[in-house]
N, C-alpha and C positions, 0 to 999 in steps of 0.2 A: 576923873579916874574911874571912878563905877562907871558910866556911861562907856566906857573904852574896855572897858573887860565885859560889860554883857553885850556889846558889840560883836568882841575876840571872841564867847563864846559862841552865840549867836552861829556866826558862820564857822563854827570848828575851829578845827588847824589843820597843818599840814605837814608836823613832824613823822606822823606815821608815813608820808609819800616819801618824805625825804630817805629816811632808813633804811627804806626801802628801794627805793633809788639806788642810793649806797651800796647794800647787799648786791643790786645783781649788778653793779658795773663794776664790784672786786673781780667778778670774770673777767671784766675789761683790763684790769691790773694785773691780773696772771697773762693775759695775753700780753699786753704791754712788756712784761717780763720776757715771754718766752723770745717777744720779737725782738726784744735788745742782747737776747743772751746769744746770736752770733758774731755779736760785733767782738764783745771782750774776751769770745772764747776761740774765735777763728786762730790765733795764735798758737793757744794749744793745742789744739785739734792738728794744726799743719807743723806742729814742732815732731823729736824722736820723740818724744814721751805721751805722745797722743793716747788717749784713753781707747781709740779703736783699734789700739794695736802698731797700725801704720801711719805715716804722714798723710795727710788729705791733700791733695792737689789744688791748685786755684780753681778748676775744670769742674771740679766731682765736689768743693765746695760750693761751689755756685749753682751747680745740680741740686744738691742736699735742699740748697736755699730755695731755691725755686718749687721744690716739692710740695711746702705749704698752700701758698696758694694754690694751684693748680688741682691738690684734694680740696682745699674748702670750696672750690668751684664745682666739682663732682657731689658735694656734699651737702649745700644748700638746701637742695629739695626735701631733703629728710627732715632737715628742721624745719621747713615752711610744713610739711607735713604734719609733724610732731606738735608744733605749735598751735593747728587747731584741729590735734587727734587727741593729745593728752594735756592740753594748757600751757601757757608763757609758764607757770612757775615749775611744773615738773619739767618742762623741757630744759628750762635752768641748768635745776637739778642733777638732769642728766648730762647736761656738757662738761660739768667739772671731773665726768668720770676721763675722759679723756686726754683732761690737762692735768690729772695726776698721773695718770698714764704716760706721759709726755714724760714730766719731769723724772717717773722711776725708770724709764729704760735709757734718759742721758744718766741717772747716776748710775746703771749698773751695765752701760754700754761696754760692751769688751770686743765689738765689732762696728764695722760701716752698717750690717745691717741689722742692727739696734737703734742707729743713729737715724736710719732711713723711717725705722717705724715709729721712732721719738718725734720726727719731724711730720709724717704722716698724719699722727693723732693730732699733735697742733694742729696739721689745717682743718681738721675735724672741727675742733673745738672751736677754732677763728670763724669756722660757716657759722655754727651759732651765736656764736658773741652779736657779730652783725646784722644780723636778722633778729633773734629772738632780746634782746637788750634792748636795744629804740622801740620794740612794740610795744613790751611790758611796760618801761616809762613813760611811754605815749599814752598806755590807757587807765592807769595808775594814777595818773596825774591831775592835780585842776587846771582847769583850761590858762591861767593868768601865769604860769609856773613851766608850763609846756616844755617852753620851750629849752628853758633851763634845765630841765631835767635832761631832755633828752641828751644836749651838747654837754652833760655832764660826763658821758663816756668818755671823749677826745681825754679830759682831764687825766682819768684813773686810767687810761693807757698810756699818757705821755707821762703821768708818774710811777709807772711799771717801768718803760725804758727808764727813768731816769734812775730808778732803783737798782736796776741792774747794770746799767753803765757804772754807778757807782762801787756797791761792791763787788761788780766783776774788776776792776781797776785795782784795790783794795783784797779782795780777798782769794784765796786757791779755787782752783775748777771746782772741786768737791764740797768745799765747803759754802761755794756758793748754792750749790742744791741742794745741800741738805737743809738753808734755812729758807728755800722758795716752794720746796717741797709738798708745805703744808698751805701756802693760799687757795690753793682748791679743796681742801677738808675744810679750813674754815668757813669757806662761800657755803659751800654744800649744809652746814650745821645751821649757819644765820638762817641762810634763805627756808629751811624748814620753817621759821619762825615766821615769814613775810604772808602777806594774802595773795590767791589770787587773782586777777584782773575781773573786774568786776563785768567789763565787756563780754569777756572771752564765757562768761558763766551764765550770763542773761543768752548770747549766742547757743549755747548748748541746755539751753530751759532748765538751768537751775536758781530758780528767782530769787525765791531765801536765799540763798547762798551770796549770791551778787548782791544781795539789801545788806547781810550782813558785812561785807568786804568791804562795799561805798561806806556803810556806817562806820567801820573800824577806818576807813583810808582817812576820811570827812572828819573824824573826829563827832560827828553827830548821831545824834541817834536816830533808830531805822524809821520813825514816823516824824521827822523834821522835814518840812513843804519842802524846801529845795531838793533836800536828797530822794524823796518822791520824783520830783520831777522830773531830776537825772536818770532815774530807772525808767521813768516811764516813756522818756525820748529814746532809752537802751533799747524797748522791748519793741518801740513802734518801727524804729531802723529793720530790726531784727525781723519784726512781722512783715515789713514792705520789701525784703530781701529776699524773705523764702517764700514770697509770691512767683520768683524770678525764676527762670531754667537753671540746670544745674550750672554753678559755675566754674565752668572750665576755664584755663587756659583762653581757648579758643571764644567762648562766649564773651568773654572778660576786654577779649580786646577788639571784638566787634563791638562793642557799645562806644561810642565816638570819647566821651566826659574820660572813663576810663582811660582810653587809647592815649589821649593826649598825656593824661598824668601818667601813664606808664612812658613815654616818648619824653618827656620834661625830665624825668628820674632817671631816663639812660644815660641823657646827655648830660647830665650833673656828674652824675657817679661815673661818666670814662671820664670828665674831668680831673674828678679826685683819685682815680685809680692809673691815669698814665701823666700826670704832673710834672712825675720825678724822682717827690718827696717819697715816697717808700725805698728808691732807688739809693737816695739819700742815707736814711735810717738802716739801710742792710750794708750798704760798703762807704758807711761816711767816710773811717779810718782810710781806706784806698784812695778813695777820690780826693780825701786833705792831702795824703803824704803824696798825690801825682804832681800835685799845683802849688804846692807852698812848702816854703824851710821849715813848718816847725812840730812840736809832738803831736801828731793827729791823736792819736787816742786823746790826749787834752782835751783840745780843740771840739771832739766830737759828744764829749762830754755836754759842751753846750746847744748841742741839738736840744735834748730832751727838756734844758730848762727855758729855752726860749719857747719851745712850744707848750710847758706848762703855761706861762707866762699870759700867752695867745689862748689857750683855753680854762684860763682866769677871767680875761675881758672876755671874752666870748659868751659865758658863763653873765656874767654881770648886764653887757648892752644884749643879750639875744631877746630877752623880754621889753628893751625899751628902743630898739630899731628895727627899721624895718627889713626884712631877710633878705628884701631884692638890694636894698642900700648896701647891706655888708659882705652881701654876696660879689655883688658889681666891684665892689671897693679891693677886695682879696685879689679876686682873678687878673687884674688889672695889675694890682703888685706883683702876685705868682709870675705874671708873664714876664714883666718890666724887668722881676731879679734873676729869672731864670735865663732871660734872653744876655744878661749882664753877666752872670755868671759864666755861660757857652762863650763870648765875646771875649772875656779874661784869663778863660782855660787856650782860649785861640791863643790866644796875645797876651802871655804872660809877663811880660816886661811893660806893657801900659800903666799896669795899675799896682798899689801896694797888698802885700798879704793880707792888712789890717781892713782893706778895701773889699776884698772876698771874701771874709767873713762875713762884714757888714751886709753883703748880700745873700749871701747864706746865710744869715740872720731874718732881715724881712720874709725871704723865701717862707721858709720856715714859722715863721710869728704867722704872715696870713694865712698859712697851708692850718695850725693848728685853730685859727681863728673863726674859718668859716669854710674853706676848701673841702678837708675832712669833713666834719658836724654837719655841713650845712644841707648837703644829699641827703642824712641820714634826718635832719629835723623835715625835711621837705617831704619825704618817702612815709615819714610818720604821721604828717596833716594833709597827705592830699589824696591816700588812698583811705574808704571809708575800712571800717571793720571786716565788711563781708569779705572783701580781696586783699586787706592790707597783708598776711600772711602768702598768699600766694604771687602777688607780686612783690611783695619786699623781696623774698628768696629769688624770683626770677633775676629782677632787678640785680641785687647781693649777689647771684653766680657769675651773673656777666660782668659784675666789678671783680672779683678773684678772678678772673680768666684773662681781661686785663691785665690787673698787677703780676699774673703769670708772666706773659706775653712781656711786660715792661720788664722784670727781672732775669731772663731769658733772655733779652733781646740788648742787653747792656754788654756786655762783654761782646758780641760780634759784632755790634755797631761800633764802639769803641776801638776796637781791634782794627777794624776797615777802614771806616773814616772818621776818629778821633771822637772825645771825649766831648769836645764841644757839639759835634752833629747830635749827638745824644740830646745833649739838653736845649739846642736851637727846637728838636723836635717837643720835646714836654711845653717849653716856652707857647710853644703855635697853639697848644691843647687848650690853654686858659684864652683862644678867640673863642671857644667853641662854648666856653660859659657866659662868657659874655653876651654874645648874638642869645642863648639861651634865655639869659637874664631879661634881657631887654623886649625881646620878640614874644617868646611863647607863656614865660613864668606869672603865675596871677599871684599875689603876696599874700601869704599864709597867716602872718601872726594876728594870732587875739582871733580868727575866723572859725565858724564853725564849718563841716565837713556840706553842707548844705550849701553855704555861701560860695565858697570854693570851687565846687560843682559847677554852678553858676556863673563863676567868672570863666572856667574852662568850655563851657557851652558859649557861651560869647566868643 
């Protein structure tokens, strides 16, 4: 028992990462929120008593909808900016201003164009979530935990929707924003408490500063061999970096190692951003009451817990399989349920209702499993430090522009040639991960950024 505790001390801990952790993905849970709050509220919005005054149309609803992403696609860049102008943790910091912002102009909306700027700010804040969140986790983290950490967003988003599918179901318009109000004051209070990236501070040559951060994250103190040696592989990356030209854009993706992992991360991330499943999460209720007899608000309630469910195990095997395995494994279902789903919306007398859920179930389990998370673990271990900022956000814009384009493009396709063409087309999208997986992908986990390299130059 003494040998197991000066071991445990020995190499630290790692509740300070975790907490940490924790703190900046409640961002992820305020978004989680705000992306489930048009499912429960599209009713009153489009009833007489609409808080904007007037009925909302299905038209100008789906516009409203589609506003999100489309700004966090414009918005990206300020945060890949931001990220390393003022730091992962201030730039944090700063995004919860927007998602209070969000939330006080739907409670004091008394027009459409309250509603427009409510939605606006979310996409704001959604560009950051996605980029500055997986960074901060990524380099906060011990390598053996990585990966957990990072797939720990998917969780506190799918438990934001499920917070708010729930008391939106359960409780009045208003009184559901008054108690969602405050998850971005609280973020913003914790995360003053958190450190920041000990990376991101060795990059901008403040050494003490990053000795003390790895000390506090490490649990060790600042003259323990290992944690020396973590700063000293920080400073020597850091040192062989700014030997380099400046890095642009343009520089970034003449270097071949780069090119390819920025090219692996496209094709991941249009995977997870025209699948569907966002498609899914914004008009579950429409798409259940088009195809089946029974209470879709119900029914759609179970979205959000099968996907906690999915980013439970996720969470659990991302550190003990391997990424190309669970990767391969998801897309394969993604495709299998979505192509069964489009087949059953065709031909709805084949099959039973209890039979379309079941498939909008798997959909759903492998979308939150590894579909989501899995771009976002990949985008975190295969770009080094120097460019992970710059290309995450490139990366992150062209997924919002995407989900745009997918949200956008559901109602005319639908409209012209049915509900099922829609999802025969998501369905085709998971070959594109697949070939992805198998052909170009070098397998990230437990690797360091050197190794990596390495297999992408092979």
């Amino acid at each position: 028992m003494g040998v197991e505790k000066k071991i445990e001390k020995e190499n630290g801990h790692t509740y300070v990462q975790w907490l940490s952790g924790v703190v900046a993905n409640s961002t992820m849970f305020t978004y989680g929120l705000q992306a489930g709050w048009m499912s429960p509220s599209a009713k009153v919005l489009q009833s007489s008593s609409s808080p904007t005054g007037t009925p909302l149309s299905d038209s100008t609803l789906g516009w409203v909808a589609s506003l999100m992403p489309i700004t966090a696609f414009f918005t990206v860049p300020l945060f890949a900016f931001l990220a390393d102008r003022i730091g992962r943790k201030n730039s944090l910091l700063l995004l919860t201003v927007p998602q209070l912002g969000s939330w006080l102009f739907k409670l004091f909306a008394t027009n459409l164009t309250c509603l427009i700027i409510a939605r606006i700010l979310f996409g704001i804040s959604a560009a950051g979530c996605f980029s500055i969140v997986p960074m901060y986790n990524r380099e906060i983290a011990r390598e053996d935990i990585r990966g957990r950490m990072v797939s720990m967003l998917v969780f506190f988003l799918n438990l934001g929707i499920l917070a708010m599918y729930g008391i939106g179901a359960c409780l009045d318009y208003y009184t559901v924003l008054y108690i969602v109000v405050w998850t971005p004051v609280l973020t913003f209070l914790f995360m003053l408490l958190c450190p920041e990236s000990p990376g991101y501070l060795v990059k901008i040559e403040r050494f003490k500063d990053a000795a003390k951060s790895l000390s506090r994250l490490r649990g060790l103190p600042s003259s323990d061999k290992s944690l020396q040696c973590e700063l000293d592989y920080m400073r020597k990356q850091d040192e062989y970096y700014k030997t380099l030209p400046n890095l642009s854009l343009i520089v970034i993706l003449k270097n071949k190692t780069w090119r390819k992992a920025y090219l692996i991360a496209t094709l991941v991330i249009s995977v997870q951003a025209l699948a569907g499943n966002f498609a899914l999460v914004t008009y579950g209720a429409n798409i259940l009451s088009a195809v089946v007899d029974m209470n879709a608000e119900l029914q759609t309630l179970s979205f959000p817990i099968i996907m906690m469910l999915g980013s439970i195990v996720s969470i659990c095997v991302m550190e003990h399989a391997r990424r190309k395995i669970i990767l391969l494994f998801s897309y394969v279902v993604s495709g299998l349920s979505l192509a069964s789903l489009a087949t059953m919306i065709m031909l709805p007398d084949i099959a039973p209702g209890w039979l379309l859920l079941l498939v909008l179930a798997c959909s759903m389990f492998v979308y939150a499993l590894a579909v989501l998370p899995g771009p976002v673990i990949i985008m975190s271990e295969i770009f080094n430090i120097q460019v992970r900022a710059k290309l995450i956000g490139v990366v992150t814009g062209q997924a919002w522009f995407m989900s745009f384009t997918q949200l956008a493009a559901f109602a005319p396709i639908t409209a012209a040639l049915g509900m099922h063409t829609y999802f025969y087309i998501c369905a085709s999208m998971n070959l594109l991960g697949i070939v992805t997986v198998l052909v170009l992908m070098p397998e990230t986990r437990g690797k360091s950024i050197e190794e990596i390299e390495d297999e992408l130059k092979k």
